[in-house]
Each structure stands twice: as C-alpha cells, then as structure tokens.
C-alpha positions, 0 to 999 in steps of 0.5 A, spaced: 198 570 344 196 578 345 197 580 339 193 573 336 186 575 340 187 582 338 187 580 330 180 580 327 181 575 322 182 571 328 177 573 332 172 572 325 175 565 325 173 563 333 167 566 331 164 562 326 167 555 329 164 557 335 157 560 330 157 553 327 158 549 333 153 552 337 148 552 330 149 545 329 147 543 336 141 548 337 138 545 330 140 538 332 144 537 326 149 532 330 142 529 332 139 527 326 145 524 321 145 517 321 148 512 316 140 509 313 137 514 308 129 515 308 125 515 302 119 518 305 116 524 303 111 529 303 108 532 298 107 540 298 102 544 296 103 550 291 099 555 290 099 560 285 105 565 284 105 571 288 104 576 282 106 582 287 113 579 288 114 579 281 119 585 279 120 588 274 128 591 273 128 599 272 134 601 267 138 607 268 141 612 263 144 608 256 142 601 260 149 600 264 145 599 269 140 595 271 136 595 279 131 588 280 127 591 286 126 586 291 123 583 298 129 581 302 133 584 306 139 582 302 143 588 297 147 584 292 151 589 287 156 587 282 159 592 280 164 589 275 160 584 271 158 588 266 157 584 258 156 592 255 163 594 251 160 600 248 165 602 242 163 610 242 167 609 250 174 608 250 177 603 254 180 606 261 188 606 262 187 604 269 183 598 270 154 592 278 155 594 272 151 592 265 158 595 261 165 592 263 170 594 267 175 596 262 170 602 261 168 605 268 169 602 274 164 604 279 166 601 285 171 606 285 171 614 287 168 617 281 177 621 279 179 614 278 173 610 276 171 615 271 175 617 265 170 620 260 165 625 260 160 619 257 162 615 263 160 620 268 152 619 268 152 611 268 157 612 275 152 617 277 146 612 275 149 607 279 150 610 285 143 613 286 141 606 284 145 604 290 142 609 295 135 608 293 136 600 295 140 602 301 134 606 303 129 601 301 131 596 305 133 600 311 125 603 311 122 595 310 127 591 314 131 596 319 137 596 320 141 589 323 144 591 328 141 593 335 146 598 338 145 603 330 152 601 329 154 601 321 159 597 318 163 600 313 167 598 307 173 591 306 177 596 301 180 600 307 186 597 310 187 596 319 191 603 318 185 607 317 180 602 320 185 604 327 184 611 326 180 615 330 171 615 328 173 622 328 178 623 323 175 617 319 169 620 318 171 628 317 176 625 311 172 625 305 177 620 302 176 615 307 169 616 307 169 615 299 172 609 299 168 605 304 
C-alpha cells in the first residue's frame, strides 16, 4: 500500500477523481440533470469581431515554421505534424513543424533531431519561436503556480525525475531533454 501512495500515476488518478467530484458538486452539475429536456432559450447578441484579436501568423526561415500569436494563457506546439516534404532535404535515418518528422525532429536535442546542415535553421527557428511564446505568455498572464514552481518535461523518465535538483539541473543532457 506505501509503495501505491507514493506512485504519481496513482496520486494523479485520486486527484483528478477527486478534481471531478468536488467540480461536479460546486457547479451543481448533480443538481440540474434531469430526464425533461428544455426548448427554452436565449437568444444573444453579438457585436462585432474584435479586429485586435485577429493575428496574423508570423513564418520562420524556409516557412517550416509557423507561430499564430494569441490571447490566452495556452501554448500549443506540435512539433511532428508538419505536411512539408522538401526534397532538396534528405529524409533523417533516425526518426510543431510545417516539414515532416522524416526530415528534422525538433522535439529532440539538436545532434539527434538535426541530420543536415539545411535542417539546422528550421531547428533553430522553432525553438526561438517557442522561447518568445513562452515569454509572452509569462509576461501577460504570469506564471500558474503560486509558490514559482516550474514543471519540467514528460520525456524524462521517474530515474532522473528522483535525482536531486542540483544534479538535474547542472547536467545539460537532463536539462536539454525537459
């Protein structure tokens, strides 16, 4: 039972149970199903579309990249579902990106995600993308956690994750792959 309580999947697991319990009573959510459906309803008023919210998406080198500003607090990056398949690039032996994963794997340290030299600015470009996001959504919206903890990356495994903060963060391989 100790070694159950201190597993994350499982704390992760009572938390969410216990995340949708709690949401389901403050909301009332119990409260107001019921088996009669209603027809009533409210129309709404729309104004006019915000022209400010309305971004237009900035393009890196070679157009592999592409980076939409926007107006939450959300960062969505998808690092393998690029449609590009230039041919002057060779396809990568080893297996949020306009050009396929075949070509540059920008989700990986830069000696294993870059294979040729063509690649190296699209890598580039994607990671300074993704530090001016991550800056721009730190400085409008703050950082989520009260107590400035900050979350690092799924890819490492519990072995790593259990070491020390020192050690984690004085090794640049650790470092690299959060």
């Amino acid at each position: 039972m100790k070694r159950l309580i201190r597993n994350p999947k499982f704390l992760t697991l009572i938390a969410f149970i216990l995340f949708t319990f709690l949401s389901l009573l403050k909301f009332g959510f119990l409260d107001n199903f019921s088996n009669s459906v209603s027809t009533d309803y409210t129309q709404i008023e729309v104004g006019e579309i915000n022209e400010t919210y309305i971004t237009e998406p900035i393009f890196g080198s070679m157009n592999y990249n592409e980076y939409i500003p926007g107006h939450l607090p959300l960062i969505i990056s998808i690092p393998h579902g690029g449609r590009l398949f230039p041919p002057e690039i060779p396809d990568r032996k080893k297996k949020i990106f306009q050009s396929g994963r075949s070509k540059i794997d920008v989700n990986r340290p830069i000696k294993e995600g870059v294979e040729d030299p063509k690649t190296l600015v699209a890598w580039n470009d994607y990671h300074n993308f993704m530090q001016t996001v991550i800056k721009d959504v730190e400085t409008n919206f703050g950082h989520a956690h009260p107590e400035h903890l900050i979350e690092i990356g799924y890819v490492l495994p519990a072995e790593i994750l259990s070491l020390p903060t020192s050690q984690i963060n004085e090794n640049p391989n650790i470092y690299s792959g959060s």
